[in-house]
N, C-alpha and C positions, 0 to 999 in steps of 0.2 A: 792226554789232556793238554792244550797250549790254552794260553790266554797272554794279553797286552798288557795286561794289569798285575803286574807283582804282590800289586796287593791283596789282591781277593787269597790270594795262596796263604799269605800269612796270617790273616786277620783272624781264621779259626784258633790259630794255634795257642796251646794255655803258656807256653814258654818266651818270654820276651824275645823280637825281635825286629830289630833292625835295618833295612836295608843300605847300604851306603855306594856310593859310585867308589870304586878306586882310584880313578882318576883326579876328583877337587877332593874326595874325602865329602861331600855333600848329600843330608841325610836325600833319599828317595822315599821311603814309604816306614814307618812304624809299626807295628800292632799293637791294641788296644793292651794288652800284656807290657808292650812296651812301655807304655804312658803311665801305666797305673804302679812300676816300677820305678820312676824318673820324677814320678808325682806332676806331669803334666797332660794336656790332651795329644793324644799323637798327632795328631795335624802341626799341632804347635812346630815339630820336629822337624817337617818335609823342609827343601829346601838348604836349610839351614848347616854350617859346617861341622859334625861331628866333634871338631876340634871344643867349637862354641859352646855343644850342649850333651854329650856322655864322654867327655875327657876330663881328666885331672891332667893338672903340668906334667906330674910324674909320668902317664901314656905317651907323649909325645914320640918316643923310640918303637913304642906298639906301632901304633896310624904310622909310624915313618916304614916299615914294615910295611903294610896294609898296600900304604900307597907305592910304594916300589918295587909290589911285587915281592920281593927278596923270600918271600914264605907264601905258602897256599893254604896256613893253616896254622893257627894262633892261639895257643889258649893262658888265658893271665887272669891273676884277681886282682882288684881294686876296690876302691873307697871312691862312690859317686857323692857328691853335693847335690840335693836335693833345692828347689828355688825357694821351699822352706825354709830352707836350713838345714834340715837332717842330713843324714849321711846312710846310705847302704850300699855295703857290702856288697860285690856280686866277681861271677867268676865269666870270663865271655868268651866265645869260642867263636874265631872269626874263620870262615871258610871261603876262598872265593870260588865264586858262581859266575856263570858267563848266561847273558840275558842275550836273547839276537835283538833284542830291540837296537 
């Protein structure tokens, strides 16, 4: 199966997920898992720099990972800020993937 659209891939899925470029660190596609986790609508995400909107200060050594390469595979727990206000908890496990697009 190929497709152009990363997103149709994830959007089934019940597990929150993310896409991100490694390069700026800028979100690419959400799933709807992911939104309802973040407390936002995943669209909201696309675009926008990871840094901005699933980081705490404390992540910044994670993404600096992410984005350097230095690991192909990452797993941490954190305390996200929710635009409410809340906070959860969650554990993330970043893998990188190579898209031909």
């Amino acid at each position: 199966m190929t497709t152009r659209n990363p997103h149709l891939l994830i959007e089934g899925l019940l597990e929150a997920v993310i896409l991100v470029d490694a390069l700026d660190l800028s979100v690419l596609a959400a799933n709807r898992a992911a939104g309802r986790l973040l407390g936002v609508e995943p669209g909201m995400l696309a675009g926008r720099s990871v840094l901005d909107t699933v980081c705490s200060p404390e992540d910044m050594v994670f993404w600096e990972e992410v984005a350097s390469g230095t690991s192909r595979e990452i797993l941490s727990d954190t305390l996200l800020t929710r635009p409410d206000g809340s906070v959860v908890e969650v554990t993330r496990q970043v893998t990188l993937v190579r898209l031909e697009q």
